[in-house]
VOGU-3710 file (C-alpha; in Angstrom, 3 decimals, decimal comma):
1> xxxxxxxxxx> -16,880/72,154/-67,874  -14,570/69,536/-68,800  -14,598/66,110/-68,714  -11,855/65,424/-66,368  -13,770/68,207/-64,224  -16,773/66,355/-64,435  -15,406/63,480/-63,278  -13,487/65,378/-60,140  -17,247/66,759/-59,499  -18,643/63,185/-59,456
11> xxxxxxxxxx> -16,065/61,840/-56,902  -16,460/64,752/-54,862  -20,546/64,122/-54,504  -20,092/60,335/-53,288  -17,444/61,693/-50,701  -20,061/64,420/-49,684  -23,484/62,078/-49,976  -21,675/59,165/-47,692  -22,918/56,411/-50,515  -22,390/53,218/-49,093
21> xxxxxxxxxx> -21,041/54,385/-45,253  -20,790/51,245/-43,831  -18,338/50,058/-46,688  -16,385/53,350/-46,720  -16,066/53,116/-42,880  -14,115/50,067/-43,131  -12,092/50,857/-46,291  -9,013/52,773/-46,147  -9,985/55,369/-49,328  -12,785/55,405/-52,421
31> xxxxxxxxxx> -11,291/53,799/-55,451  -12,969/56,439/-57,998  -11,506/55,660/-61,732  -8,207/55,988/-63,388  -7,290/56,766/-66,989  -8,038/59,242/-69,604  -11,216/60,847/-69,127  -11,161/61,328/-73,204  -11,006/57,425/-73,651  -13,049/55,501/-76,048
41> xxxxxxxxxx> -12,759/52,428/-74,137  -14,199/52,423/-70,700  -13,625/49,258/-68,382  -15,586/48,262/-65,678  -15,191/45,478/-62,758  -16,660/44,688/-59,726  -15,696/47,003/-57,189  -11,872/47,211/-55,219  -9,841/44,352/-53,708  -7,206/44,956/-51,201
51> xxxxxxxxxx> -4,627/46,530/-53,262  -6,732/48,803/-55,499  -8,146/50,264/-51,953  -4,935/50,127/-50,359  -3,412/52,267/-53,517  -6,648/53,743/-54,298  -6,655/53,041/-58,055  -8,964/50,262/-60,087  -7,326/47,036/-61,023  -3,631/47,522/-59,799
61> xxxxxxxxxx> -3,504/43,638/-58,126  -2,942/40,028/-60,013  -6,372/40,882/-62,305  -5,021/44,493/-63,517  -1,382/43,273/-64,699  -3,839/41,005/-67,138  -5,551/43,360/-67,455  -2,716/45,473/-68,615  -0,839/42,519/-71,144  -4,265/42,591/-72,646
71> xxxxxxxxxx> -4,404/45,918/-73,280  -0,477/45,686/-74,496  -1,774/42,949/-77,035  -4,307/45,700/-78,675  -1,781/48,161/-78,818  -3,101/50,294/-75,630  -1,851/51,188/-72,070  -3,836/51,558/-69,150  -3,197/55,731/-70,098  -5,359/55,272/-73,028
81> xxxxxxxxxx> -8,458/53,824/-71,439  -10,603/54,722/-68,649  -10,883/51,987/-65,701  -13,023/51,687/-62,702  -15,930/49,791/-60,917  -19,409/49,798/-59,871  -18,887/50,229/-56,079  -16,374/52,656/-55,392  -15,485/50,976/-51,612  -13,832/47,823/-50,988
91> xxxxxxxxxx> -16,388/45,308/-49,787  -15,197/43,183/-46,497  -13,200/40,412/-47,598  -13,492/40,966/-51,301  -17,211/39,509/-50,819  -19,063/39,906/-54,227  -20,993/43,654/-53,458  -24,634/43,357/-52,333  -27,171/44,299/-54,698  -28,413/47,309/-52,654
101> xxxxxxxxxx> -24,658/48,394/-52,714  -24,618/47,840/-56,693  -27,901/50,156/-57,046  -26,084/52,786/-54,856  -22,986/53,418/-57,032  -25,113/52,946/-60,069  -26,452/57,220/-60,662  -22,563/57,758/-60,259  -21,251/55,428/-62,386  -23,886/56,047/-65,351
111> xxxxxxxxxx> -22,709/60,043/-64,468  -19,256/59,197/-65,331  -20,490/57,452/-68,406  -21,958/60,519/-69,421  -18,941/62,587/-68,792  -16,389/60,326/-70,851  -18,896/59,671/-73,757  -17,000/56,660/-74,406  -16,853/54,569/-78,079  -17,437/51,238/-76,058
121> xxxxxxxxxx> -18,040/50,071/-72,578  -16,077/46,793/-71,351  -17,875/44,835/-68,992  -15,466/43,002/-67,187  -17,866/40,123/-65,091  -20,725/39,165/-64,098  -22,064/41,511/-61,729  -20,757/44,167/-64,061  -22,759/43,210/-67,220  -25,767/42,669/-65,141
131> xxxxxxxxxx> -26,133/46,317/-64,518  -26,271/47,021/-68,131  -27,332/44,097/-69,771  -29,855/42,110/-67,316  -30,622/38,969/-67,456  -28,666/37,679/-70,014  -25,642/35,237/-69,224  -21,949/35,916/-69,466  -21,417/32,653/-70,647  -23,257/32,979/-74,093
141> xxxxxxxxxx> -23,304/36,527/-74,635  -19,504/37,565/-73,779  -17,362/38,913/-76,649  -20,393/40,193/-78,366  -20,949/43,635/-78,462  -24,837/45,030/-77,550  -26,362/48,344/-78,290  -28,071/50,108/-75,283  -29,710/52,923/-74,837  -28,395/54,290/-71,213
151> xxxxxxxxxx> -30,663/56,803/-69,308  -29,209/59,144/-66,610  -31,903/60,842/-64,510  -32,126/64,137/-63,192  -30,211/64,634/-60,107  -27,476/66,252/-57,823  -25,323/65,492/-60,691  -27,292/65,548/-63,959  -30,311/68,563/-63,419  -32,099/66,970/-66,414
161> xxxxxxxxxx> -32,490/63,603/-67,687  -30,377/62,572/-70,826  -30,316/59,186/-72,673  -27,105/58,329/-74,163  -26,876/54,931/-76,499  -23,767/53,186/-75,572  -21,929/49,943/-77,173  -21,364/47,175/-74,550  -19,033/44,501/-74,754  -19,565/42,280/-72,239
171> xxxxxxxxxx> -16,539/40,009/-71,274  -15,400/37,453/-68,465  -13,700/38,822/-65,552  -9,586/39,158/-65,528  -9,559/37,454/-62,096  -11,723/34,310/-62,927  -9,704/33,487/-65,941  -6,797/33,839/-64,271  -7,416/30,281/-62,917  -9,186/28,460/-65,644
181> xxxxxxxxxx> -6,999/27,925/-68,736  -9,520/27,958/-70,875  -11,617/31,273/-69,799  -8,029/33,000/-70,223  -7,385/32,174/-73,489  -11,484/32,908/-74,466  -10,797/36,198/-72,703  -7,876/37,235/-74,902  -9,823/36,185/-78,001  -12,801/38,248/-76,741
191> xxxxxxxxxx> -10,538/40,802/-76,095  -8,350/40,883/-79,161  -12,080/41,939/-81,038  -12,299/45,555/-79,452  -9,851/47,343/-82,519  -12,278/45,375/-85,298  -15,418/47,118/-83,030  -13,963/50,246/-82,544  -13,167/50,905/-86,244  -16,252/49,372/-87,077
201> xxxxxxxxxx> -18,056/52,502/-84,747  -15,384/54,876/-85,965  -16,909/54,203/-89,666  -20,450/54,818/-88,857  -19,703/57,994/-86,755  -17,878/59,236/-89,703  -20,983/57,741/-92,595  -23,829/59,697/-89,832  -21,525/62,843/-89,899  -21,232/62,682/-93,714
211> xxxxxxxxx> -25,320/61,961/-94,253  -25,764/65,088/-91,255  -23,481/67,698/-93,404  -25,160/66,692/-96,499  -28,463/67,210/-95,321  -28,008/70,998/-93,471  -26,614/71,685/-97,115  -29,445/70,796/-98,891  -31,622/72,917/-96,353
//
């Protein structure tokens, strides 16, 4: 199965489970993910405001146009990356989501890690980095990439349990820096990092694949 059918079969099992029914029933569509599902960056907020559940897409409102000049600055387009959120529904107001609401989405979203294998996963936030990286704090980890090692349990969606090591970068949210001078321009530093990590990754897949083909030829 592909990856973009993965994904399509993920979106299609929080539809059918009713995750979170009191937040869909008051939302106007799920805001699943959009991008490539072959990225090597994967970005992840919050969950939806009022325009990404109005236009059911992730970060399409005053935080996703930074969010796009960012990705401009690295030489990337939103095309090129994969974006979405832990909850999937708009929460009432744009009230930060409830922790029983965060553990909810959380099988689904570690599912569509799974799918996209990505290089690196951008925390964008708080409440984000939490789910991957708990308790440490944003404010003296962000812009430093952590190595995790990210189990997916057996389920509806994954029969048997896998345990896929992932790169996170944990950095401040788009929206928050918007209105503090000096989070945006730490953001944009943070951000201007990910090319030096990714090649950095790129260069130990390709050293592991070496040491792997040299060892099957000695056997």
């Amino acid at each position: 199965m592909s990856k973009k059918a993965q994904l399509e079969k993920i979106k299609a099992e929080i539809i059918n489970s009713k995750v979170c029914k009191e937040l869909a029933d008051g939302c106007t569509q799920l805001v699943f993910g959009d991008g490539s599902a072959e990225a090597e960056l994967v970005f992840i907020g919050e969950a939806p405001g009022k325009s990404e559940d109005e236009q059911g897409l992730p970060f399409v409102g005053t935080a996703g146009r930074f969010l796009n000049e960012m990705l401009a600055m690295i030489g990337l387009k939103r095309g090129d990356v994969y974006i979405t959120n832990i909850v999937k529904y708009r929460p009432p107001a744009n009230r930060d989501p409830y922790p029983d609401e965060k553990a909810a989405f959380l099988p689904f979203l570690r599912a569509q890690l799974e799918a996209i294998k990505p290089k690196i996963v951008v925390t964008l936030g708080r409440h984000s980095m939490e789910c991957f990286l708990p308790g440490l704090q944003i404010s003296k980890c962000h812009g430093q990439p952590k190595r995790i090692r990210l189990q997916v349990t057996g389920n509806r969606l994954q029969k048997k349990p896998t345990v896929t090591s992932l790169v996170i970068l944990p950095l401040f949210h788009p929206a928050a820096a918007l209105y503090n001078g000096g989070m945006r321009q730490t953001l944009i530093d943070d951000f201007m990092r990910i090319p030096a990590i990714l090649r950095k990754l790129n260069q130990e897949a390709k050293i592991i694949k070496t040491l792997q083909g040299s060892d099957i030829a000695k056997r």
